[in-house]
C-alpha positions in Angstrom: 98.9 99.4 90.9 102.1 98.7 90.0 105.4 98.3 91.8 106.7 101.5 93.1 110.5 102.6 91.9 111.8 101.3 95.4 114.6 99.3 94.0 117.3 101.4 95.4 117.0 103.3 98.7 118.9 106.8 98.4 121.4 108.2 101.0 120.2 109.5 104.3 120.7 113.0 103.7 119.6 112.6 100.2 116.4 114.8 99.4 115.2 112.2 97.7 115.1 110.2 100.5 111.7 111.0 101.7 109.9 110.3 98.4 111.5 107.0 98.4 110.0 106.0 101.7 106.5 107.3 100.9 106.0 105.0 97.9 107.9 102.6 99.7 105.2 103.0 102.4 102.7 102.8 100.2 104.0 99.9 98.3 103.6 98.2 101.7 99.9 99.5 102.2 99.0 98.3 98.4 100.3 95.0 99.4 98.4 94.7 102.7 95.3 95.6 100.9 96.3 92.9 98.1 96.5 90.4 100.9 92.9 91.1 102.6 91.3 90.8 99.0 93.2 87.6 98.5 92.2 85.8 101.4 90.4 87.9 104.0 93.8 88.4 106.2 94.0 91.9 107.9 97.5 92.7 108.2 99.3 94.9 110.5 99.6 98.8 108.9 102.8 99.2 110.5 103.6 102.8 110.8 107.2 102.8 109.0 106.4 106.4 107.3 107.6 109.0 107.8 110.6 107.6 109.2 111.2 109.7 112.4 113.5 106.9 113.9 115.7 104.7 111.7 115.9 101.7 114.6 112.2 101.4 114.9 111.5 101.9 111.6 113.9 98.7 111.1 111.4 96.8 113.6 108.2 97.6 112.1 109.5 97.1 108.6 110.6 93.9 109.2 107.6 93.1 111.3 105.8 94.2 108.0 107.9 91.9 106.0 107.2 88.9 108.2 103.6 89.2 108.3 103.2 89.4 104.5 105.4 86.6 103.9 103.8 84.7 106.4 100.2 85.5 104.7 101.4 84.3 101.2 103.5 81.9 101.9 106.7 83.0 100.8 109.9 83.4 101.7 111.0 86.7 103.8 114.9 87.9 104.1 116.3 89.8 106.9 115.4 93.6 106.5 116.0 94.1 110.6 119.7 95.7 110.2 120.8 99.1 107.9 124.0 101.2 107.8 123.1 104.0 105.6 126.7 105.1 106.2 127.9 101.5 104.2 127.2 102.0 100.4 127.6 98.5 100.1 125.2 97.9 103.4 123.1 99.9 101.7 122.4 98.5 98.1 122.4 95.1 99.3 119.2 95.9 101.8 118.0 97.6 98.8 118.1 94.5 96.2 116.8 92.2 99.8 114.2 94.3 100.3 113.1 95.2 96.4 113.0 91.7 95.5 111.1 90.7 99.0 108.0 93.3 97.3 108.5 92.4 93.8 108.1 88.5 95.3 104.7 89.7 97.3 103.3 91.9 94.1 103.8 88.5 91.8 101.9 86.1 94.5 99.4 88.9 94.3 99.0 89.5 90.6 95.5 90.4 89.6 94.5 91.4 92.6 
């Protein structure tokens, strides 16, 4: 499976919005299944979807980010803090967070 389009986050309100965070969801589910046929590590299924509450979806999505990075080995970037309301806030969690998965899917290629 490939990378899910989850390179930019849409607005809030957009409609959008919810189809972005079910593949980005799933983008973390593919990569927690990645992980426990690379090396036999059961990861957390944090439950980040659907996004009911934006401050606890912040926790568990960067507790998600910190256990994958931790099981490959790689670096992991803050993901904790989001202003959707800050356009700028908002693409720059994007990029953090797209190139965090696109790091995770390359450790795991073949898989």
């Amino acid at each position: 499976m490939g990378l899910a389009n989850i390179k930019e986050i849409p607005k809030h309100d957009d409609p959008e919005k919810s189809v972005f965070d079910f593949h980005h969801y799933n983008d973390h589910l593919a990569i927690v299944q990645g992980i426990k046929a690379l090396n036999g590590q059961k990861l957390t299924a944090y439950a980040i979807h659907p996004v009911e509450d934006h401050e606890q979806f912040l926790v568990l999505h960067q507790a998600f980010h910190d256990d994958m990075a931790k099981a490959l080995g790689i670096a992991t970037t803050d993901l904790g803090t989001l202003d959707h309301k800050d356009e700028g806030a908002r693409r720059e969690w994007s990029h953090r967070n797209y190139t965090a998965h696109l790091a995770a899917r390359q450790f795991l290629a073949g898989i």
